[in-house]
Jmol script that loads the backbone (N, CA, C; Angstrom):
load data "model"
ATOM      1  N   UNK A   1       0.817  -1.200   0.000  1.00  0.00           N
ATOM      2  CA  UNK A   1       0.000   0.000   0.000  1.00  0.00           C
ATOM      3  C   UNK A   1       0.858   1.260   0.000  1.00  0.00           C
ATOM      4  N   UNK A   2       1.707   1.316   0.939  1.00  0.00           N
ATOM      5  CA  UNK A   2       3.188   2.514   0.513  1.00  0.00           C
ATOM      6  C   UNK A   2       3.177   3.066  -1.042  1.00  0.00           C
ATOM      7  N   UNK A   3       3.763   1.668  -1.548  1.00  0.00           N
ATOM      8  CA  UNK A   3       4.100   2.044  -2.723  1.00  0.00           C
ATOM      9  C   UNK A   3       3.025   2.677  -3.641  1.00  0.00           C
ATOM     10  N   UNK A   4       1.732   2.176  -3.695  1.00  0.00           N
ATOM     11  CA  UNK A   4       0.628   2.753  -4.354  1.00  0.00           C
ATOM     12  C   UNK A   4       0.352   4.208  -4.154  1.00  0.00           C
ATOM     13  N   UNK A   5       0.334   4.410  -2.641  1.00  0.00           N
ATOM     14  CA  UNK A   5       0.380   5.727  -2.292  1.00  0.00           C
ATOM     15  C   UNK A   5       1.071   6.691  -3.132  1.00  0.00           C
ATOM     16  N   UNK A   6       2.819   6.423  -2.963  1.00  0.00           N
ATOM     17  CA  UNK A   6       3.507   7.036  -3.129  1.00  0.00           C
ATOM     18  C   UNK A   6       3.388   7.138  -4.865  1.00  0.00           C
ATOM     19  N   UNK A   7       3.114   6.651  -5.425  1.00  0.00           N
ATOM     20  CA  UNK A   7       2.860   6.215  -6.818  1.00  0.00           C
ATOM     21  C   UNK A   7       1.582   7.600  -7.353  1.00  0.00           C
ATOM     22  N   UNK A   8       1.081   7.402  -6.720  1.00  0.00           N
ATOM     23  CA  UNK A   8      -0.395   8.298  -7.031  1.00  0.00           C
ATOM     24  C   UNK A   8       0.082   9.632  -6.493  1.00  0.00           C
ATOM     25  N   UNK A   9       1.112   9.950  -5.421  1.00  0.00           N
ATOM     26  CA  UNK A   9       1.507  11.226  -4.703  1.00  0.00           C
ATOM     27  C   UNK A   9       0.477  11.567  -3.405  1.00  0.00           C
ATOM     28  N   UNK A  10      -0.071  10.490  -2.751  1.00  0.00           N
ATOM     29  CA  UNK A  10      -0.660  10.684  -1.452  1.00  0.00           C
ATOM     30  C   UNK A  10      -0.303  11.206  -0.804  1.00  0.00           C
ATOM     31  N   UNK A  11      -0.720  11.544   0.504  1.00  0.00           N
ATOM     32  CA  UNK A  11      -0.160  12.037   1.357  1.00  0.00           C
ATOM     33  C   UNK A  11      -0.317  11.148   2.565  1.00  0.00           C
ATOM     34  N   UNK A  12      -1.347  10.365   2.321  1.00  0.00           N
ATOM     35  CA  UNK A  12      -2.134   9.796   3.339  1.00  0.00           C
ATOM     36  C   UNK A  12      -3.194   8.649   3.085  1.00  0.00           C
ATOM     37  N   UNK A  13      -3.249   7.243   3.603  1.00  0.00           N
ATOM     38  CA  UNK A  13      -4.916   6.799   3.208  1.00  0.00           C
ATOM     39  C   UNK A  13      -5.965   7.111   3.593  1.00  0.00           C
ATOM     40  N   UNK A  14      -6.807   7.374   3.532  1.00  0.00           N
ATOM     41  CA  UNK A  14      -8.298   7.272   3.653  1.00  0.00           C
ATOM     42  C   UNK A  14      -9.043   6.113   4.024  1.00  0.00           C
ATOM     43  N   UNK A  15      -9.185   5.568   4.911  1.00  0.00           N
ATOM     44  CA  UNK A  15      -9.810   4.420   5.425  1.00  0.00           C
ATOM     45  C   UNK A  15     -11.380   4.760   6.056  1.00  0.00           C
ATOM     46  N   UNK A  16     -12.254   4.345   5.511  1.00  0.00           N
ATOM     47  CA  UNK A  16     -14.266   4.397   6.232  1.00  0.00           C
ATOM     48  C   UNK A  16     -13.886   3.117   7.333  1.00  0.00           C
ATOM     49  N   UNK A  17     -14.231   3.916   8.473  1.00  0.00           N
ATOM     50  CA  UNK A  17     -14.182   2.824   9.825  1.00  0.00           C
ATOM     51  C   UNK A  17     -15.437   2.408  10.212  1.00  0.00           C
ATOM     52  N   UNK A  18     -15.929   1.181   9.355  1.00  0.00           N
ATOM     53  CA  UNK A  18     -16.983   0.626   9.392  1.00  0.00           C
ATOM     54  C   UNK A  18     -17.813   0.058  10.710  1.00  0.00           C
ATOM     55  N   UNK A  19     -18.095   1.236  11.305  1.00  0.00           N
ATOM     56  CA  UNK A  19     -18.715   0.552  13.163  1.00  0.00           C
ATOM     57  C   UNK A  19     -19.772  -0.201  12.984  1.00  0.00           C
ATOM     58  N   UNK A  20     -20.596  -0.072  11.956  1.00  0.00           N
ATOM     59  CA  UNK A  20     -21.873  -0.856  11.503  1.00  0.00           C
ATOM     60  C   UNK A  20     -21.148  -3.062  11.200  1.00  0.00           C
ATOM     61  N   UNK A  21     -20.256  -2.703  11.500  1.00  0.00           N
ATOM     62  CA  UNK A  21     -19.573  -4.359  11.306  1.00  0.00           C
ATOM     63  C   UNK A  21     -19.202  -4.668  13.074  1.00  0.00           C
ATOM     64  N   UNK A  22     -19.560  -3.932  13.815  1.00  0.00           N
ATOM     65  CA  UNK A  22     -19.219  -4.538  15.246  1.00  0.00           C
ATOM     66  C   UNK A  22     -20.205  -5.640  15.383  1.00  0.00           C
ATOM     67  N   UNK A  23     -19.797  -6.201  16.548  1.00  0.00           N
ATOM     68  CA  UNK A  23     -20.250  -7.656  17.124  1.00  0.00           C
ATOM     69  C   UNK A  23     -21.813  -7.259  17.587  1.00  0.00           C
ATOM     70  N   UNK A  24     -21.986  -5.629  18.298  1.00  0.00           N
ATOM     71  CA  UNK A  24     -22.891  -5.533  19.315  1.00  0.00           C
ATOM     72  C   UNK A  24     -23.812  -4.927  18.287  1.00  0.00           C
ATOM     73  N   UNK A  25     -24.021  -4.713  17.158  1.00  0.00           N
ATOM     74  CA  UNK A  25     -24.403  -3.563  16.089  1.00  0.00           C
ATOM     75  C   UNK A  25     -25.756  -4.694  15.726  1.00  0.00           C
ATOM     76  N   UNK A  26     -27.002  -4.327  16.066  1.00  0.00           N
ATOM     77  CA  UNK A  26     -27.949  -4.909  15.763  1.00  0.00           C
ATOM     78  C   UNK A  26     -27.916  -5.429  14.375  1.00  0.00           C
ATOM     79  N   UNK A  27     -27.491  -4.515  13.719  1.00  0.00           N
ATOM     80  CA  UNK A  27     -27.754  -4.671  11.883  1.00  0.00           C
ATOM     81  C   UNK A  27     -26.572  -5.725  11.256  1.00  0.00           C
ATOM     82  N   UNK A  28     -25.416  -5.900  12.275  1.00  0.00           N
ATOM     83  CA  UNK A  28     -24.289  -6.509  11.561  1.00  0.00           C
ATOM     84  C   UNK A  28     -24.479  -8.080  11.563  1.00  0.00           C
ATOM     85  N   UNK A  29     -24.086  -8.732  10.338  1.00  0.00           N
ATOM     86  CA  UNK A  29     -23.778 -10.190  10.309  1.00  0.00           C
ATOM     87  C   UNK A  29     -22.365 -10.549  10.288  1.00  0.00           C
ATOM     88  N   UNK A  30     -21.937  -9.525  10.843  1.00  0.00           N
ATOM     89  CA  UNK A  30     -20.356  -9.500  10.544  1.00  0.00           C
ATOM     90  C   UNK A  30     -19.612  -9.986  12.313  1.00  0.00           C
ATOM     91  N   UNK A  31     -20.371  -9.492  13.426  1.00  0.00           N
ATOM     92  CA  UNK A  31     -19.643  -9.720  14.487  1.00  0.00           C
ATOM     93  C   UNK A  31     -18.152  -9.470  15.006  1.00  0.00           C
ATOM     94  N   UNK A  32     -17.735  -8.076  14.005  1.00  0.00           N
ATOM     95  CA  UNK A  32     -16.500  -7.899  14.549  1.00  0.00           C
ATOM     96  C   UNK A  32     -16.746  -7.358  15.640  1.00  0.00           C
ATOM     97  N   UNK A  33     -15.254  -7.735  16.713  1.00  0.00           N
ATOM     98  CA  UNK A  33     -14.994  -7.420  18.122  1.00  0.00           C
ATOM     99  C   UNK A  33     -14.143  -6.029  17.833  1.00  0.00           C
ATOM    100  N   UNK A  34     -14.088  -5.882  19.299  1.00  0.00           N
ATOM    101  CA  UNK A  34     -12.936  -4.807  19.485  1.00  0.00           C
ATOM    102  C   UNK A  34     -11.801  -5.340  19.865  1.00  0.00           C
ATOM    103  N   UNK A  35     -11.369  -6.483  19.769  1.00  0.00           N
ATOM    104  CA  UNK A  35      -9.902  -7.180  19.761  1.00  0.00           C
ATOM    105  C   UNK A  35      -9.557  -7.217  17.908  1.00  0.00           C
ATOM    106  N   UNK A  36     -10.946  -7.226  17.325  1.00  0.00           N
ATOM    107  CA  UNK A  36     -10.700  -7.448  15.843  1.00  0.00           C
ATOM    108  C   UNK A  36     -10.861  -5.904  14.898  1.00  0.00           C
ATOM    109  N   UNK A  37     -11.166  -4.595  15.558  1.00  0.00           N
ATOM    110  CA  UNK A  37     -10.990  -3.318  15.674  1.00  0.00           C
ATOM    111  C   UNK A  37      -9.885  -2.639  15.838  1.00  0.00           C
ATOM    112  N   UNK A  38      -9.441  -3.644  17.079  1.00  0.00           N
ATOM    113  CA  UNK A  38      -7.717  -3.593  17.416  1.00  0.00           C
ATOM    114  C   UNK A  38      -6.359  -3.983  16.280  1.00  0.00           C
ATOM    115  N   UNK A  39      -6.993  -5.227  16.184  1.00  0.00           N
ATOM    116  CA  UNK A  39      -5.942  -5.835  14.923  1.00  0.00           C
ATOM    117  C   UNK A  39      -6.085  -4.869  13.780  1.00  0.00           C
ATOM    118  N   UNK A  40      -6.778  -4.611  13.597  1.00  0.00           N
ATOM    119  CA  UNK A  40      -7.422  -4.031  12.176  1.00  0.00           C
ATOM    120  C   UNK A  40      -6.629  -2.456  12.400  1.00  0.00           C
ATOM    121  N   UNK A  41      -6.739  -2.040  12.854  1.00  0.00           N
ATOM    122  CA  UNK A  41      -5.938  -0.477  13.407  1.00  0.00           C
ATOM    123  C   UNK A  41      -4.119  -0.715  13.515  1.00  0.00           C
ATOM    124  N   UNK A  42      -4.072  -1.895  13.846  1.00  0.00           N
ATOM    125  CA  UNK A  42      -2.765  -1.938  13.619  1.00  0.00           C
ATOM    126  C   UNK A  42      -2.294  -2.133  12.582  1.00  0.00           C
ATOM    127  N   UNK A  43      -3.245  -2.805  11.868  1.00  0.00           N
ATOM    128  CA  UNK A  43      -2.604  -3.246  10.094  1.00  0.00           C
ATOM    129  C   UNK A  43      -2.515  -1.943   9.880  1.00  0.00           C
ATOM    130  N   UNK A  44      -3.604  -1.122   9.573  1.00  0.00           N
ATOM    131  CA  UNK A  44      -3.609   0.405   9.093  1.00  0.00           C
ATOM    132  C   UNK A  44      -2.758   1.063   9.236  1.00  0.00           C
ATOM    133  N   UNK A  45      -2.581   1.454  10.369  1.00  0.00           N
ATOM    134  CA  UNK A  45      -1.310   1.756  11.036  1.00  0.00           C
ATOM    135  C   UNK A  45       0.114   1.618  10.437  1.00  0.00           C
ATOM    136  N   UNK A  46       0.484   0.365  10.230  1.00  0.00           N
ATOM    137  CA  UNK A  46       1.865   0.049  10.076  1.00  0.00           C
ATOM    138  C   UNK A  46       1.763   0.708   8.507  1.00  0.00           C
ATOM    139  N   UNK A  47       0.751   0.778   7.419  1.00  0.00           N
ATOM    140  CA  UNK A  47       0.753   1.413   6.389  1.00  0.00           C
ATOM    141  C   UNK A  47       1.697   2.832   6.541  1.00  0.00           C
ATOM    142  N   UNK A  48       1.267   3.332   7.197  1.00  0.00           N
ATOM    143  CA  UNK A  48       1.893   4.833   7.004  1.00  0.00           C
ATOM    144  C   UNK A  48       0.846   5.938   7.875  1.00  0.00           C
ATOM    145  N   UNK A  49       0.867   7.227   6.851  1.00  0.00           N
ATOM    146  CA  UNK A  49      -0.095   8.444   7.553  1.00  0.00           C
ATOM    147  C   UNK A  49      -1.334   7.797   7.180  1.00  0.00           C
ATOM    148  N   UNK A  50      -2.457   7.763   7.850  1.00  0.00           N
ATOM    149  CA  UNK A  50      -3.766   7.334   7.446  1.00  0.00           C
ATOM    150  C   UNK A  50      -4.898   8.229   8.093  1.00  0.00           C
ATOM    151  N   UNK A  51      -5.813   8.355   7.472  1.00  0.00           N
ATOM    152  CA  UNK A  51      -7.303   9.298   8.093  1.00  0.00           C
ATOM    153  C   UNK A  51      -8.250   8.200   8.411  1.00  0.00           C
ATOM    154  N   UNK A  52      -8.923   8.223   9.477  1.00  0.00           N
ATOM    155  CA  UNK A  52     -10.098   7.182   9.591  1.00  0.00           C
ATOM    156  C   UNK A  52     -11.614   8.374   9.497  1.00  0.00           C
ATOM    157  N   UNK A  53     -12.396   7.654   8.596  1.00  0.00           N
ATOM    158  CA  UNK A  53     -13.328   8.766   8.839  1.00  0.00           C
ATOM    159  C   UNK A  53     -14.774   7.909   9.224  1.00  0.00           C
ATOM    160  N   UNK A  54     -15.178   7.920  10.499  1.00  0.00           N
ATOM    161  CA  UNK A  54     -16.131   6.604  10.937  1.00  0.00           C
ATOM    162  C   UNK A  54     -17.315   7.072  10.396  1.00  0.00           C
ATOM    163  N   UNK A  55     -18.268   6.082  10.173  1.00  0.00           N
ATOM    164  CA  UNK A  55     -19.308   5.761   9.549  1.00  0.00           C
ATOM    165  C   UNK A  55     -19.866   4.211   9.754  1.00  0.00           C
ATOM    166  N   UNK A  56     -21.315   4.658   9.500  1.00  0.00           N
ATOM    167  CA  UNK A  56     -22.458   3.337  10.091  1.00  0.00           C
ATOM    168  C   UNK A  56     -22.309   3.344  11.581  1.00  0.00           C
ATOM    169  N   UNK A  57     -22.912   2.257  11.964  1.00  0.00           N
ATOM    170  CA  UNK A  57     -22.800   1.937  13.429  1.00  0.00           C
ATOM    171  C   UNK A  57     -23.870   2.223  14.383  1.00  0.00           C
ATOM    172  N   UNK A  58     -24.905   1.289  14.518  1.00  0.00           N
ATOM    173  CA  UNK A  58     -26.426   1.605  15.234  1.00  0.00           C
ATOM    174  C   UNK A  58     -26.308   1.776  16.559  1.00  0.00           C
ATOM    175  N   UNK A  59     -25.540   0.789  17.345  1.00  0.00           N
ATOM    176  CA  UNK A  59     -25.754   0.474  18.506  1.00  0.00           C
ATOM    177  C   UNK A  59     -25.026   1.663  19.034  1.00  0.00           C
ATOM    178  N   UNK A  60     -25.801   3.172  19.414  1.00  0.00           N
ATOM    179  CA  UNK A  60     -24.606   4.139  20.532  1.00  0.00           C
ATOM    180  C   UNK A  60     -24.326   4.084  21.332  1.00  0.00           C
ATOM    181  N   UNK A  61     -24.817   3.082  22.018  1.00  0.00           N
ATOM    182  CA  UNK A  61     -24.085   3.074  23.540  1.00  0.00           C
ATOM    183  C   UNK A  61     -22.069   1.885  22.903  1.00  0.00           C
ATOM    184  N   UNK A  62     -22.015   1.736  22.281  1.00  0.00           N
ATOM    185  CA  UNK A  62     -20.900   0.673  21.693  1.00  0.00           C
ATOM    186  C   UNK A  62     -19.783   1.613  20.750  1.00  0.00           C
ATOM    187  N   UNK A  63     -20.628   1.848  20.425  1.00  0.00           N
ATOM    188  CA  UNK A  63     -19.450   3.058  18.850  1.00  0.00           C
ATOM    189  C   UNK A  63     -18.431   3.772  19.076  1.00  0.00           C
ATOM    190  N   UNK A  64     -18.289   4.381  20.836  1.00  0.00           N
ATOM    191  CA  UNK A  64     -16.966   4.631  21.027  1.00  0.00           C
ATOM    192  C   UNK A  64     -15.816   3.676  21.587  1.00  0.00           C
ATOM    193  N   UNK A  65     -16.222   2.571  22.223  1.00  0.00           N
ATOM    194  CA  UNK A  65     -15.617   1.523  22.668  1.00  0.00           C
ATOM    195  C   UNK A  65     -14.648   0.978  21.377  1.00  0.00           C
ATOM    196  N   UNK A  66     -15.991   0.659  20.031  1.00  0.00           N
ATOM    197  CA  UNK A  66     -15.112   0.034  19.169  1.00  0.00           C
ATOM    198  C   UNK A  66     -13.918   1.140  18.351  1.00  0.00           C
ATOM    199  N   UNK A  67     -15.246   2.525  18.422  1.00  0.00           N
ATOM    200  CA  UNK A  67     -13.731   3.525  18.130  1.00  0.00           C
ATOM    201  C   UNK A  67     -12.312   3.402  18.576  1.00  0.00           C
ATOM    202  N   UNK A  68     -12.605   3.694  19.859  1.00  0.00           N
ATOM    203  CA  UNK A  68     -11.199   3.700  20.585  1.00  0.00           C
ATOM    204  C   UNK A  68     -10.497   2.437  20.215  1.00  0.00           C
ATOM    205  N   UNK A  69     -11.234   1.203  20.339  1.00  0.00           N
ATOM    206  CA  UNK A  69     -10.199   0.322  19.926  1.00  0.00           C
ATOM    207  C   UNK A  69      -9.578   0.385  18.296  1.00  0.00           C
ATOM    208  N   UNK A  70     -10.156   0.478  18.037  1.00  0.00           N
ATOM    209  CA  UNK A  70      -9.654   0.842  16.080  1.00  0.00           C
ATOM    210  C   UNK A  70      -8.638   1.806  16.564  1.00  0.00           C
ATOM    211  N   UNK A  71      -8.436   2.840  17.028  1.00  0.00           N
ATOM    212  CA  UNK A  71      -7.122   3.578  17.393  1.00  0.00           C
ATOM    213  C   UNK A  71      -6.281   3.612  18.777  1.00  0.00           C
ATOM    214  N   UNK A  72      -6.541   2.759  19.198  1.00  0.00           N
ATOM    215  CA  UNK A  72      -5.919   2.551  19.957  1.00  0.00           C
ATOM    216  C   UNK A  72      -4.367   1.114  19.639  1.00  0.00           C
ATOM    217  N   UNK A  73      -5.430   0.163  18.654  1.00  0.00           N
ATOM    218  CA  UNK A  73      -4.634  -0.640  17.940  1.00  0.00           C
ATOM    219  C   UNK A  73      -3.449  -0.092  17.140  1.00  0.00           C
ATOM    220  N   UNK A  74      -3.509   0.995  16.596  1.00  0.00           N
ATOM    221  CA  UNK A  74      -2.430   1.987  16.044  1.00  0.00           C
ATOM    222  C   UNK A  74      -0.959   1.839  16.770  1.00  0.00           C
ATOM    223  N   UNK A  75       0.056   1.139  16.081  1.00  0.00           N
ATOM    224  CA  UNK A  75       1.439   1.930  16.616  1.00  0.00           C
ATOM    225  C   UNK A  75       1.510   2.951  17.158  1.00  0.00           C
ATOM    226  N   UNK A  76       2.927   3.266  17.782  1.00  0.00           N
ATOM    227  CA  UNK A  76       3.228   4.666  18.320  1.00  0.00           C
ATOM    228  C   UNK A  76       3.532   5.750  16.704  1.00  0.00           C
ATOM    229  N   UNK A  77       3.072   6.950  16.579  1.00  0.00           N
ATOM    230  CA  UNK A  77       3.220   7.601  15.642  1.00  0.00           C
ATOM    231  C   UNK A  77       5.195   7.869  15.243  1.00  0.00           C
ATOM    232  N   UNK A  78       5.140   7.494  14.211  1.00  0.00           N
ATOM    233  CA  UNK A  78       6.795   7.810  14.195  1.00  0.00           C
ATOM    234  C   UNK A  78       6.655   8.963  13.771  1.00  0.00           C
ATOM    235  N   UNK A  79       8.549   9.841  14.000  1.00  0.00           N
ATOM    236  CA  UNK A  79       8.604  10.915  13.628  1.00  0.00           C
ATOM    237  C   UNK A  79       9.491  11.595  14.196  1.00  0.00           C
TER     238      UNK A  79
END
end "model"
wireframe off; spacefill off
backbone 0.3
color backbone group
């Protein structure tokens, strides 16, 4: 993904942080966790600079839990 970036002249990815795919999300058949929010933030992460811009996600009492874990999974920022 680097290389694509850098190829096109990014600056950054763009990632939709799909909360409507959590475990607790009435609407999801998907059942992701926030251990799997976690993993998932770290893949992103190790990419490079990235933007998360969240979207979907029914259940509000849940949507910041899985937030935080999606960035919390994140490396330390280099620099």
């Amino acid at each position: 993904m680097p290389a694509a970036r850098a190829r096109r002249g990014a600056d950054a990815l763009v990632v939709s942080l799909g909360l409507d795919a959590a475990a607790e999300d009435p609407e999801s058949p998907l059942q992701v966790t926030a251990a799997g929010y976690s993993a998932a933030g770290e893949r992103i992460g190790r990419l490079g600079p990235a933007v998360l811009i969240q979207e979907g996600g029914y259940d509000l009492a849940s949507l910041g839990g899985f937030a935080v874990a999606a960035v919390t999974g994140w490396p330390p920022a280099r620099g």
